[in-house]
N, C-alpha and C positions, 0 to 999 in steps of 0.2 A: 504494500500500500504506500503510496507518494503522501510525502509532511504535506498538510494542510496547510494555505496560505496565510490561514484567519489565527492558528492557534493549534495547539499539539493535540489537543483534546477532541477535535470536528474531523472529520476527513468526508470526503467529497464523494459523493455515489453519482453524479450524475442525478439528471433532471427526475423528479418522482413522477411517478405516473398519476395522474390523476383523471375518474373518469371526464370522460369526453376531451381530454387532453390527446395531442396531436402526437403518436409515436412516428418512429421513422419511416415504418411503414405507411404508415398512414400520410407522411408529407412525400414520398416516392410518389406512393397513388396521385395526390392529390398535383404533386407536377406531372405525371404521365396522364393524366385528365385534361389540363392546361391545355400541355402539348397535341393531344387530341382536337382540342376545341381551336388552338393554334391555328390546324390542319384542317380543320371543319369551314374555319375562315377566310383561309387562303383555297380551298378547294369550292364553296361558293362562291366567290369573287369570281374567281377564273372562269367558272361554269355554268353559276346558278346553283340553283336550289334544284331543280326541276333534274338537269342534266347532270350532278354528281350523284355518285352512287357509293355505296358503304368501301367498295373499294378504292375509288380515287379519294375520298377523306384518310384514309389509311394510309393511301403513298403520300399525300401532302403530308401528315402530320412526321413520317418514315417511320412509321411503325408496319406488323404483319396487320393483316387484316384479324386476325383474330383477337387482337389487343385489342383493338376497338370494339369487337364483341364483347370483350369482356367489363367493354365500360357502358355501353349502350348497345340495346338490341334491335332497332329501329333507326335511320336517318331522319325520320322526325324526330325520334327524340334528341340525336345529335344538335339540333336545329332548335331545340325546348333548352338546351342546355347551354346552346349557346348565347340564346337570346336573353337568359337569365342572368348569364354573365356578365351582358353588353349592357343590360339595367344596370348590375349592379356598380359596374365600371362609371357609369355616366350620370349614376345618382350620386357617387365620389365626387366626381370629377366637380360638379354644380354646387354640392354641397358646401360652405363656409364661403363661398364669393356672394358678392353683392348681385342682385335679383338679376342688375343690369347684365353684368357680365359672365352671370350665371346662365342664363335666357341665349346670350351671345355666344357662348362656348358650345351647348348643346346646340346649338342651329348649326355650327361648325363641326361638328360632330358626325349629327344626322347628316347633313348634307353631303357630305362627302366623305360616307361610309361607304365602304367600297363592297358589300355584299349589297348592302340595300340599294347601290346604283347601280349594281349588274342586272339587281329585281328589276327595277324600275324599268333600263334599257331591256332588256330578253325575257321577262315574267310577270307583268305589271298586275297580271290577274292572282300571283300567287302573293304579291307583294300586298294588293290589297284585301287578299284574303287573311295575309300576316297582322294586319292593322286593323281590321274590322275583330276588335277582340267584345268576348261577353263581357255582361255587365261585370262579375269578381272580377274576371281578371283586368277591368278600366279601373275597379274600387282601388287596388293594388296598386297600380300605376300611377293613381293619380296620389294615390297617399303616398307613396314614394316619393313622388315627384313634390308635393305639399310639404314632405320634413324637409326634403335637399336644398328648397329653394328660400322656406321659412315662410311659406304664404297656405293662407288657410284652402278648405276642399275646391271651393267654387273657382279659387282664381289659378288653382294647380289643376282642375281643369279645363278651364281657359289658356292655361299655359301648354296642355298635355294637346288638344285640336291643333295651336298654331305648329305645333312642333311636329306634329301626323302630316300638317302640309307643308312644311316644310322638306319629309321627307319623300312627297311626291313630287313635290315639285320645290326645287333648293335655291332656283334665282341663285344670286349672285352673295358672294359673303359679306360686303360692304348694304346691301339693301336687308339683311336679316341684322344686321347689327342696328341698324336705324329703328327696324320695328322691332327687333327687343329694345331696344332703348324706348322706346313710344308703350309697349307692351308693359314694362315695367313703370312706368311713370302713372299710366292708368292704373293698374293693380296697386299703387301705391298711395295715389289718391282715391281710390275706393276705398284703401282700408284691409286691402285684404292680404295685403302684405305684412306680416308679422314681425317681421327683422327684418332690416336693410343689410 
């Protein structure tokens, strides 16, 4: 056993486990999941949704096809998993900036995502079946989007429509900065803005 940095008496075991605490197994997975979704991202880009298949997600990611079995059984679900991740990524991202440039990042975001612009160009019909979500999964969305930005239900969804067209249609990055800035300045003189 190695002397203990702290004092003679402690010596060092390594991290304790605790449940729901992250083994190293459990963070291997969770980057070979990544790198899955990685590969999931760059293999709709290039193809779509429509046109890749459980196999070409498998060579973008350079994995066998069977690891990715072993993470998901479905290309939809690949496509569930990674669209969770894209939230979760851009609920971050909005989160602690001011409304204005919160609004303005995520229009930067959306707009020239590079799956959702291959949808738009080659699958516009899957792209809008992607965004016509039911009512829980709008609830979600828009509460999500209502803590990240710090503005109550109504005006996180007002924020959550302008951002849906934006990813249909993304115009220009200097013309969505303007209407977030207009965007946020009403939500802020409504009131429904919580924190600037």
């Amino acid at each position: 056993m190695l002397p203990s940095p702290v004092g003679p008496s402690l010596s060092w075991h390594g991290p304790a486990h605790l449940p729901g605490a992250h083994t190293r197994s459990g963070n291997a997975m969770g980057r070979t999941r990544l790198g899955l979704l990685t590969g999931a991202a760059r293999a709709f880009a290039e193809q779509g949704l429509r046109r890749s298949t459980m196999q070409s997600v498998a060579a973008a990611a350079g994995v066998a096809k069977a690891t990715l079995y072993n993470h998901f059984r479905t290309k939809d679900d690949v496509a569930a998993a990674l669209l969770g991740l894209e939230l979760d990524r851009l609920t971050t991202l909005a989160a602690g900036l001011p409304l204005e440039q919160a609004l303005g990042a995520l229009s930067d975001e959306l707009g020239a995502h590079p799956v959702l612009r291959r949808m738009a160009e080659t699958e516009p019909e899957a792209l809008a079946r992607l965004l016509a979500v039911d009512a829980d999964r709008w609830a979600d969305l828009t509460g999500r989007l209502a803590a990240a930005l710090g503005v109550d239900g109504e005006a996180a969804e007002i924020a959550a429509r302008w951002l849906v067209g934006v990813v249909l249609q993304p115009g220009r990055s200097s013309a969505r900065h303007r209407q977030a800035a207009r965007l946020a300045q009403f939500l802020t003189a409504t009131g429904a803005a919580t924190s600037a």
